[in-house]
N, CA, C and O atoms as a DFTB+ gen file, in Angstrom:
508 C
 N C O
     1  1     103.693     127.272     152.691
     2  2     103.198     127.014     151.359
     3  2     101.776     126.439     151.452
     4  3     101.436     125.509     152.183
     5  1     100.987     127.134     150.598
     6  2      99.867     126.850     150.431
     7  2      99.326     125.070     150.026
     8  3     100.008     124.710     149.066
     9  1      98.629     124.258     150.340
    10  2      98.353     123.290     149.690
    11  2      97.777     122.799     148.632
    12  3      97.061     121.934     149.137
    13  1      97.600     122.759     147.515
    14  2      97.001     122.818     146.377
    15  2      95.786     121.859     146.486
    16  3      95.930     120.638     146.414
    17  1      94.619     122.442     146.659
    18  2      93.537     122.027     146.448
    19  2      93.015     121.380     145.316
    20  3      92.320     120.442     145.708
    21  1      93.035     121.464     143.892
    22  2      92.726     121.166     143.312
    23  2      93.267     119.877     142.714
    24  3      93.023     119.580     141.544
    25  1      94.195     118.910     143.724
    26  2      94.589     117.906     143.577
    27  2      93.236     116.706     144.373
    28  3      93.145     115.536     144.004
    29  1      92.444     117.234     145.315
    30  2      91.739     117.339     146.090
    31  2      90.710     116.617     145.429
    32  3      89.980     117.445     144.884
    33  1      90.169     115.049     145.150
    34  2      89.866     114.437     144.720
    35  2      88.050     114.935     145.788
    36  3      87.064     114.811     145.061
    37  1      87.908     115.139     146.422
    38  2      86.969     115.440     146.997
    39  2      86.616     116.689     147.778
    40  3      87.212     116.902     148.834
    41  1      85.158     118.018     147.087
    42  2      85.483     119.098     147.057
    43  2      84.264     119.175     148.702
    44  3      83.284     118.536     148.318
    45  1      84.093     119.445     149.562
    46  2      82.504     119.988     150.212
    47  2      81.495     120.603     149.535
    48  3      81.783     121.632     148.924
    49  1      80.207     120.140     149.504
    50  2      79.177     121.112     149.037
    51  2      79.181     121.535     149.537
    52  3      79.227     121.123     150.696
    53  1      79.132     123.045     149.192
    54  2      78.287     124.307     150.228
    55  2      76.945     124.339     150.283
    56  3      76.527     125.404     150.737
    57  1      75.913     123.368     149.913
    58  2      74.578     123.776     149.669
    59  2      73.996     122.630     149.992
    60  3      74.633     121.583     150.107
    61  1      72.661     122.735     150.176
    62  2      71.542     120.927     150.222
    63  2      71.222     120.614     148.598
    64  3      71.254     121.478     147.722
    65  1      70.890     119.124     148.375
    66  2      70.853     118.314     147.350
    67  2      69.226     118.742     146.932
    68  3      68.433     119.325     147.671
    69  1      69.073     118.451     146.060
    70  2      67.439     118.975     145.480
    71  2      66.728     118.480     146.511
    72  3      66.084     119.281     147.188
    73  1      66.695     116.810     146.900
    74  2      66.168     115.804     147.960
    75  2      65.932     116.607     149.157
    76  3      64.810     116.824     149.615
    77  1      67.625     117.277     149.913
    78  2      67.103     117.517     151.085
    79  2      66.722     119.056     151.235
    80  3      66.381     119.576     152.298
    81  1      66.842     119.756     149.913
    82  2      66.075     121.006     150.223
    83  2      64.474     120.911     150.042
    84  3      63.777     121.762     150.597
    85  1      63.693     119.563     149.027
    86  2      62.556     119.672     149.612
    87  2      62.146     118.978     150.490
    88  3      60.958     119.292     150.565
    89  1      62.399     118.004     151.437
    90  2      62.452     117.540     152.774
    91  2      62.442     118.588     153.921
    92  3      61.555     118.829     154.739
    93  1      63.679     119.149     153.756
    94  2      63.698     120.257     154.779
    95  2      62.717     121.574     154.582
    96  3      62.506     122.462     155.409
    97  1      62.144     121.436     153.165
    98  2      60.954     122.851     153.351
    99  2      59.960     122.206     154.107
   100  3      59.293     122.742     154.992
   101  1      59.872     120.889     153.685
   102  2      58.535     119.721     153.914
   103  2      58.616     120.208     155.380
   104  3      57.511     120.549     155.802
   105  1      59.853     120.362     156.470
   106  2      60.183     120.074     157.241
   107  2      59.641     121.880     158.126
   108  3      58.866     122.019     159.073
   109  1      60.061     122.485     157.703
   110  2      59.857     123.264     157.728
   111  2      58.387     123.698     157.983
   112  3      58.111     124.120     159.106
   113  1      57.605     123.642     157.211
   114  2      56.216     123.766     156.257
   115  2      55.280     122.889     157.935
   116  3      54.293     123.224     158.590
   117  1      56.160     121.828     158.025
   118  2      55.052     121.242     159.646
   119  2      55.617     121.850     160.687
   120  3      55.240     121.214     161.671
   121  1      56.182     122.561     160.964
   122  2      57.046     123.292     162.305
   123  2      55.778     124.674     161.996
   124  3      54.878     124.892     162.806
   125  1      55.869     125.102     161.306
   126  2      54.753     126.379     161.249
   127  2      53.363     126.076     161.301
   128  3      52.616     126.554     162.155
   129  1      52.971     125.231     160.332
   130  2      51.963     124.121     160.615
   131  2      51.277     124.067     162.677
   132  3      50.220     124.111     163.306
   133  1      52.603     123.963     162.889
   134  2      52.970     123.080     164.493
   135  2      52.162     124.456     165.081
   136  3      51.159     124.513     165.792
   137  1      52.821     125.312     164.624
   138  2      52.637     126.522     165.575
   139  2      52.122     127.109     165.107
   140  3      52.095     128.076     165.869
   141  1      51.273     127.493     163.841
   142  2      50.000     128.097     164.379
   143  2      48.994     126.963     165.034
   144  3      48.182     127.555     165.746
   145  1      48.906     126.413     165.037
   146  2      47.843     125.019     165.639
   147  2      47.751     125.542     167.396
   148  3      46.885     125.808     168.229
   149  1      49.434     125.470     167.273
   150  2      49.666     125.706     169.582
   151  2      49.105     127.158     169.441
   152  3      48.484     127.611     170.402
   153  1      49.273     127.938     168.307
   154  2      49.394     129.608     168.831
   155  2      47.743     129.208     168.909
   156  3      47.333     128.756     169.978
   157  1      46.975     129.343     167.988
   158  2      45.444     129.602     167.807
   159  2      44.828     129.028     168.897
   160  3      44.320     129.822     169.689
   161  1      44.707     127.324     169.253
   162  2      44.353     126.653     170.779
   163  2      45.203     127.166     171.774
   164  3      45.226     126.299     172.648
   165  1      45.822     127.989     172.069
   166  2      46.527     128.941     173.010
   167  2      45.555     130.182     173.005
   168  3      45.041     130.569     174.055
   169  1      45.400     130.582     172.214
   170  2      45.306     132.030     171.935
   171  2      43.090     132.155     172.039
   172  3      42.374     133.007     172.566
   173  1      42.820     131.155     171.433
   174  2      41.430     130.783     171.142
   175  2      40.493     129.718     171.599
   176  3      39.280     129.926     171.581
   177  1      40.903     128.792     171.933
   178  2      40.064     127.598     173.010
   179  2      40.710     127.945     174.393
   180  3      41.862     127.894     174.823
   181  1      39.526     128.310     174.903
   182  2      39.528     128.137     176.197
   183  2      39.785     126.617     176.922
   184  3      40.524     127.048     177.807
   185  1      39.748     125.784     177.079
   186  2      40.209     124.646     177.111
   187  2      41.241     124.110     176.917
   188  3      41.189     122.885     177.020
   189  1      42.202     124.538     176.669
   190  2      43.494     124.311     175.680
   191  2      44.596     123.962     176.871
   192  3      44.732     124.596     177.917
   193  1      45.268     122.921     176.497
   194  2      46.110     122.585     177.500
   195  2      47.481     122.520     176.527
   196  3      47.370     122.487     175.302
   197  1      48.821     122.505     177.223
   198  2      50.170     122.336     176.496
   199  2      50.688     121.350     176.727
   200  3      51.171     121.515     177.847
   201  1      50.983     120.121     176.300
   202  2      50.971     119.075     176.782
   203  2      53.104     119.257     176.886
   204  3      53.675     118.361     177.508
   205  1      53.645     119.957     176.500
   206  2      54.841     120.260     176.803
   207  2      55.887     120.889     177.778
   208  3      55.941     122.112     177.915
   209  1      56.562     120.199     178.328
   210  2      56.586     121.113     179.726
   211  2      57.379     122.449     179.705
   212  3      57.148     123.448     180.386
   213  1      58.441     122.248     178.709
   214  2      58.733     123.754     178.085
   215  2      58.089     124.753     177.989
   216  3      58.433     125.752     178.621
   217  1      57.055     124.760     177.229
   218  2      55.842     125.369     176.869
   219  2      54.471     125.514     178.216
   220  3      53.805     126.487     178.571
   221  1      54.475     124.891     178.417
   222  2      53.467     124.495     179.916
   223  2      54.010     126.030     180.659
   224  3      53.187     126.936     180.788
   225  1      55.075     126.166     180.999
   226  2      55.739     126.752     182.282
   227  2      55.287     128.012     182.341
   228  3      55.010     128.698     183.326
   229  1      55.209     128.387     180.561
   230  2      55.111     129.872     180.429
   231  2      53.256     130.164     180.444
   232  3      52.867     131.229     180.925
   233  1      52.378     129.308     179.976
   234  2      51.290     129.047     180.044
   235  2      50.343     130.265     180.452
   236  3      49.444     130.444     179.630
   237  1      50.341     131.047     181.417
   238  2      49.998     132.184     182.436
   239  2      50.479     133.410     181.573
   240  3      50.017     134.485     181.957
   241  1      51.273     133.456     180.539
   242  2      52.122     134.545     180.066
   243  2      51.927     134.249     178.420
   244  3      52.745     133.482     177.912
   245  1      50.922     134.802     177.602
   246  2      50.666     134.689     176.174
   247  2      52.347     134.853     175.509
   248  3      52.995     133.961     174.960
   249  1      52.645     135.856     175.689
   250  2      53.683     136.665     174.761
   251  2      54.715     136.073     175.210
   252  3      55.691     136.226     174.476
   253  1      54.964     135.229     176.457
   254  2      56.172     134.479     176.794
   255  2      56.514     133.368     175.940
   256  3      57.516     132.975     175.342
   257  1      54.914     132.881     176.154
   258  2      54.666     131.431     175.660
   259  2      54.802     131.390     174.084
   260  3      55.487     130.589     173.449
   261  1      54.042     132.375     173.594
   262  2      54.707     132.188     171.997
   263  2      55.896     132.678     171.804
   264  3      56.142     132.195     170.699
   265  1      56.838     133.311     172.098
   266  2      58.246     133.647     171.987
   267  2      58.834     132.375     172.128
   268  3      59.539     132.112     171.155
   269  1      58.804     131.542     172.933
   270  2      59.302     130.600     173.693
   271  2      59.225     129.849     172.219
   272  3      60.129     129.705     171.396
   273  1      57.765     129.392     172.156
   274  2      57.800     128.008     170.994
   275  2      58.373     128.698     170.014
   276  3      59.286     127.929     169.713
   277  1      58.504     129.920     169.071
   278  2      58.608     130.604     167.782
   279  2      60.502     130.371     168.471
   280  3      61.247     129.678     167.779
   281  1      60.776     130.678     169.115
   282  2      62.860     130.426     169.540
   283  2      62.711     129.104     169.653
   284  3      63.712     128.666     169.086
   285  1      62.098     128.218     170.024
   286  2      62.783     126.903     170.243
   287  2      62.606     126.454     168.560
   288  3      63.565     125.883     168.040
   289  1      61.564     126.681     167.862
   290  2      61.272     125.827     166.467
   291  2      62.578     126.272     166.038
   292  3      63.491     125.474     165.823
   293  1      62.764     128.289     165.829
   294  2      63.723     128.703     164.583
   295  2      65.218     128.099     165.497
   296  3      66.213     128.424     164.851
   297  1      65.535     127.452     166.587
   298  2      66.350     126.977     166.855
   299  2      66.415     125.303     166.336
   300  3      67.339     124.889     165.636
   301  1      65.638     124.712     166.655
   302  2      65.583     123.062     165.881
   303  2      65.450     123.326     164.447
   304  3      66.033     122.424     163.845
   305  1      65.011     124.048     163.765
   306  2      65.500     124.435     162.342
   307  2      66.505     124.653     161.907
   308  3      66.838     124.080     160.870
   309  1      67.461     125.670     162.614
   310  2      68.701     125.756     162.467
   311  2      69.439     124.614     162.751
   312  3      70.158     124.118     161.883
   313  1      69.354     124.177     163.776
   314  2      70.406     122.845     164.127
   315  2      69.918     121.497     163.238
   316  3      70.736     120.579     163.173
   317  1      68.696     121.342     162.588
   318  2      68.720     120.759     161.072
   319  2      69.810     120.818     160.655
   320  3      70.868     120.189     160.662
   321  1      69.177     122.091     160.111
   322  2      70.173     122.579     158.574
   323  2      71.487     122.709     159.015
   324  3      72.170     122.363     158.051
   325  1      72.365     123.078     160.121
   326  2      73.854     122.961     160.350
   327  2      73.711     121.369     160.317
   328  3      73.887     121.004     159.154
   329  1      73.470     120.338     161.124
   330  2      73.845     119.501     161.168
   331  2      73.708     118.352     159.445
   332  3      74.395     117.403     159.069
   333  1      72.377     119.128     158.743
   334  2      72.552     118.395     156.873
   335  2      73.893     119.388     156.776
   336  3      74.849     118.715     157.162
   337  1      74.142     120.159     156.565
   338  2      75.357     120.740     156.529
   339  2      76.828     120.379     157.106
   340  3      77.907     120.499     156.524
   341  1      76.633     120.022     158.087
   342  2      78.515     119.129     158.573
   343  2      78.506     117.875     158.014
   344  3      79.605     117.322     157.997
   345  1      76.959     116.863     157.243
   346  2      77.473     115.588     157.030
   347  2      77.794     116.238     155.617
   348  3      78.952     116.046     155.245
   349  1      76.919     117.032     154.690
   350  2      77.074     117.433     153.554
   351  2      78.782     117.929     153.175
   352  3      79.230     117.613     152.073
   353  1      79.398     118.476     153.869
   354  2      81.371     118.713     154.329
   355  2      81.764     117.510     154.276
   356  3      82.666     117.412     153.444
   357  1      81.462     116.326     154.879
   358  2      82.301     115.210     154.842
   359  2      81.876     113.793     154.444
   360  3      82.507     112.843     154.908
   361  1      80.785     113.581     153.565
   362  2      80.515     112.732     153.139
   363  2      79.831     113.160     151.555
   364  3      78.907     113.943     151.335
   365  1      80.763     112.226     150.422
   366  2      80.535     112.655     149.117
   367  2      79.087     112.422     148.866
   368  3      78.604     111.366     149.276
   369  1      78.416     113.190     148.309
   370  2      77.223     113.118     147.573
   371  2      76.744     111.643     146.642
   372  3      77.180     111.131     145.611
   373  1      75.671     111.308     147.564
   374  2      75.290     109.747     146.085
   375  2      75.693     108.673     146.949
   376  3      75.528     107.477     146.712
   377  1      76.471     109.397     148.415
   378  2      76.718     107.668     149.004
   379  2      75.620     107.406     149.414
   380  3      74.831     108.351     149.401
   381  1      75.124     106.111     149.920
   382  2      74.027     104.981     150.697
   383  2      74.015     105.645     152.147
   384  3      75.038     106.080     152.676
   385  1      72.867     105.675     152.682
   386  2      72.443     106.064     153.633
   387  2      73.791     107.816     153.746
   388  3      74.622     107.919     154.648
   389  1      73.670     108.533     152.991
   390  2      74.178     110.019     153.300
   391  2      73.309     110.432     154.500
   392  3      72.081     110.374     154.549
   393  1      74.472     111.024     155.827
   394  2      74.190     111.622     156.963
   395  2      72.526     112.574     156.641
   396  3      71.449     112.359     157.197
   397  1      72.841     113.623     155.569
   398  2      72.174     114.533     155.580
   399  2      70.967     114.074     155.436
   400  3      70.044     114.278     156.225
   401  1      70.900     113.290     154.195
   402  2      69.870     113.021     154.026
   403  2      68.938     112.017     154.745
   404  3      67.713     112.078     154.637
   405  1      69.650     110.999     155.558
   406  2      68.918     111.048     156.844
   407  2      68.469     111.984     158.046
   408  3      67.366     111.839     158.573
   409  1      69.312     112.884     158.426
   410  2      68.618     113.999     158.777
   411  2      67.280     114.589     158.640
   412  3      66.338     114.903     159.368
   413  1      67.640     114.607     157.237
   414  2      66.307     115.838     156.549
   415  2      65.283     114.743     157.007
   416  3      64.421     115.028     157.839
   417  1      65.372     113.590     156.508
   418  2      64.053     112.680     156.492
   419  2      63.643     112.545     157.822
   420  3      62.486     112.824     158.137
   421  1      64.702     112.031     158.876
   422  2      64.314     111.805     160.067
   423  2      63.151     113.032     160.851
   424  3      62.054     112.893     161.392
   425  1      63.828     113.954     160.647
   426  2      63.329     115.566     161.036
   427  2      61.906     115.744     160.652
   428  3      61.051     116.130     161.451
   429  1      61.646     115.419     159.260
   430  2      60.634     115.732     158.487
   431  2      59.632     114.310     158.681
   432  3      58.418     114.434     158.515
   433  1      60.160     113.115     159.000
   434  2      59.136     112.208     159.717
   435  2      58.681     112.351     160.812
   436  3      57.475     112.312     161.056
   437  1      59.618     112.548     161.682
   438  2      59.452     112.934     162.971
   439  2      58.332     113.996     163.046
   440  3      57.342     113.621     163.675
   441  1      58.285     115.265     162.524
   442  2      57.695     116.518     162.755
   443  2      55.944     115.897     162.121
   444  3      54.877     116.292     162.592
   445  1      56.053     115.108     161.243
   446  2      55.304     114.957     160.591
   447  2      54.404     113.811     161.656
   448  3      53.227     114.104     161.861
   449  1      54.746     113.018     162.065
   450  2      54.107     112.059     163.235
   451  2      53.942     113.094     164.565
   452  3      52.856     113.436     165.034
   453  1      54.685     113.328     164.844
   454  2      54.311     114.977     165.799
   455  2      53.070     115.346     165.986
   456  3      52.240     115.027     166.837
   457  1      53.024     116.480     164.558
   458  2      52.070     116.576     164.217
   459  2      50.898     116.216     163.840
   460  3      50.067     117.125     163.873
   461  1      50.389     114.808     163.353
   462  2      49.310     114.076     163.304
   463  2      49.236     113.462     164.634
   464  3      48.184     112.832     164.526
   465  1      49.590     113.279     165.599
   466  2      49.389     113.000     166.966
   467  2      48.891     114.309     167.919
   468  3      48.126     114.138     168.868
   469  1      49.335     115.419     167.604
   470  2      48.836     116.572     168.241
   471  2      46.982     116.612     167.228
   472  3      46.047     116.732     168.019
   473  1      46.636     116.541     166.001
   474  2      45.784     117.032     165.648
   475  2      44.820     115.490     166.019
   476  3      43.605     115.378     165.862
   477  1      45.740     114.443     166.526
   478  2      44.315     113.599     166.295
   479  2      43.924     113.586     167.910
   480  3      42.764     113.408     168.282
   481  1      44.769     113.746     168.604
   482  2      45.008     114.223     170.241
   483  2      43.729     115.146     170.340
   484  3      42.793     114.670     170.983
   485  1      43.556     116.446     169.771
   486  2      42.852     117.356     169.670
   487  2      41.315     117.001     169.572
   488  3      40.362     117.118     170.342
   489  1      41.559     116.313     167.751
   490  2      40.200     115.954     167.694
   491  2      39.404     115.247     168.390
   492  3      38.182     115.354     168.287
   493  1      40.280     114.029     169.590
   494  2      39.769     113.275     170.336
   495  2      39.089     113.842     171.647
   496  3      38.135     113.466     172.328
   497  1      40.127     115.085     171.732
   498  2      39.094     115.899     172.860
   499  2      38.379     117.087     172.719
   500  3      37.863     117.723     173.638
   501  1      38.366     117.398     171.367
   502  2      37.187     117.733     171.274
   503  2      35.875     117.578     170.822
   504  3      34.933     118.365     170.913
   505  1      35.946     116.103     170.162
   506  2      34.854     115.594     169.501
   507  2      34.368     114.262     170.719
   508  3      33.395     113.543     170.492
């Protein structure tokens, strides 16, 4: 016998909250940001170093090296959004400190300090 759900005082969203869908574009939006920055000083300064050792390895190999960063981002993107997604399953919407929405923020601070450390990194060696 089936269990009747709709006794089920608490349902899962299937979806992100207004909050963490614009966080996670935010989030998003500096990951591409990220990479055209590596692709172009890859691709266009001669000088250009990878300060990543992931990325470093392939260095000698253009088409390796951007495959490489373009799979690792659309992979840390995905494992975002699954992981706002498993707290979004088990924690009701509107609670204090919600999983997801620490997520999104963490992700989207993180990427965001990242990124202003790579461009001021830059400007320092090249100015």
């Amino acid at each position: 016998m089936k269990p009747n759900m709709s006794q089920n005082s608490y349902s899962p969203q299937n979806h992100l909250t207004p909050w963490q869908a614009r966080t996670f574009l935010l989030f998003i939006i500096l990951m591409l940001a990220d990479l055209t920055i590596t692709s172009y000083g890859f691709l266009h300064v001669p000088g250009f170093i990878e300060a990543n050792p992931l990325y470093a390895q392939f260095a000698g190999f253009p088409v390796l090296f951007l495959n490489t960063i373009v799979w690792v981002k659309l992979g840390v993107i995905a494992g975002v959004l699954v992981m706002v997604q498993w707290f979004n399953d088990r924690e009701p919407e509107g609670t204090p400190w919600h999983g997801g929405d620490v997520v999104c923020a963490s992700a989207t601070v993180g990427m965001a300090g990242l990124l202003a450390i790579l461009l001021c990194g830059n400007l320092a060696i090249i100015l």
